[in-house]
N, C-alpha and C positions, 0 to 999 in steps of 0.2 A: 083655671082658677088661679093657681101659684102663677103666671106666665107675669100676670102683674107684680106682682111680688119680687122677683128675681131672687131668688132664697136659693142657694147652697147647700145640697142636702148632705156634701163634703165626698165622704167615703161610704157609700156602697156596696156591701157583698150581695148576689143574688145564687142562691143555690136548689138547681131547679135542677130533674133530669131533663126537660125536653127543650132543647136546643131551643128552637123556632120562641116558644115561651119564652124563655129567657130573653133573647134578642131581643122580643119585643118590648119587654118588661124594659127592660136594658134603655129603647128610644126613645119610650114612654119617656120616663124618670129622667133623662138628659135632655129632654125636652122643657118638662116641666121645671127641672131644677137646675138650670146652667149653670156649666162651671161643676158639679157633679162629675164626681168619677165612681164607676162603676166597674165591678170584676166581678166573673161568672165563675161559679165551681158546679160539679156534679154531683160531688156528696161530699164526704168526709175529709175533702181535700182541701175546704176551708178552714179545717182546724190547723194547720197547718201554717195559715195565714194572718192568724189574728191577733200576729204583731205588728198585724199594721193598723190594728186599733180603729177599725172599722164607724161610723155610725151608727147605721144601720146595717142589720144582715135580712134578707127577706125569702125565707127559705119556703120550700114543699114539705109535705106531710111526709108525701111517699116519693123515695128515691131510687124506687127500684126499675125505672127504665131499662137501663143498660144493666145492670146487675143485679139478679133476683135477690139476693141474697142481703143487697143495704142494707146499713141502718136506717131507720125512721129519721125526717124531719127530728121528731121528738128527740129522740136519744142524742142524736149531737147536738139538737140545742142545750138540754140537761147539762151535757159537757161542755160547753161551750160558759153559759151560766155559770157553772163552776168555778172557773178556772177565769173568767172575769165577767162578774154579778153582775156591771156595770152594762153590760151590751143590750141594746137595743134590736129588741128579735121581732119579727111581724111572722105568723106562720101562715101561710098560702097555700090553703088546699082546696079541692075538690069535694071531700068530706064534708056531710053535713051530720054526723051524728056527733051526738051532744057529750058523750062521750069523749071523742076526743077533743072537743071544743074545753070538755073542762081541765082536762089532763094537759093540756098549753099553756091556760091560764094558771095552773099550779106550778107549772114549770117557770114561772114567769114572765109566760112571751105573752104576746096579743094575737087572737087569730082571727083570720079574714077568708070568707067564705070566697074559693075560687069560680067565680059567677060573673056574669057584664058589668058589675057593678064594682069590681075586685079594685084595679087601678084606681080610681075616683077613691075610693075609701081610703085606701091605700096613700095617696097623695095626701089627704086630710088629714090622715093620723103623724106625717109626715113635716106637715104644715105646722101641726097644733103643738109636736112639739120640739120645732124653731124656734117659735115664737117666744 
């Protein structure tokens, strides 16, 4: 879709535990939006980073791959919001209870059902607001 476009989607965080994920997520989104740069975190190690004023950051619900013990998706976006309102959050999960579909939306991110249809949506919400 975007390929025609050649839009910039700038600065990128993806904060996902499963490597392979990310990756792809990762040539997805450099695909579609050239010239994009993109940095991967695990978990909480993006806060850390978001003086470099991100675009977008497009996190996971659950980060508890490698570490039982994470925090939520949630909670460091909450923090993240915080500390600047301004950011642009997409939340990428697997979860389909509506629950935490609302608890995102309070938090003031967007969330996207992690499903075949994930990227594609992901892209559009992307696109739409480029434009």
């Amino acid at each position: 879709m975007t390929s025609d476009l050649n839009l910039s989607a700038g600065l990128i965080f993806i904060v996902e535990d499963n490597a392979m994920y990310a990756r792809v997520l990762e040539m997805f989104l450099k695909n579609r939006f050239p010239g994009t740069e993109v940095e991967i975190f695990e978990g909480d190690a993006v806060q850390s980073n978001l003086h470099k004023n991100p675009d977008f950051i497009i996190m996971d619900y659950y980060l508890d791959g490698s570490q039982p013990n994470a925090p939520t998706g949630l909670a460091i976006s909450k923090d993240i919001k915080s500390k600047k309102p301004e950011t642009k959050i997409f939340m990428l999960s697997g979860q389909q209870d509506i629950k935490i579909a609302l608890a995102v939306k309070a938090a003031g991110c967007l969330y996207l059902v992690k499903n075949e249809s994930a990227f594609q949506n992901l892209e559009e919400l992307i696109v739409r607001d480029l434009k």
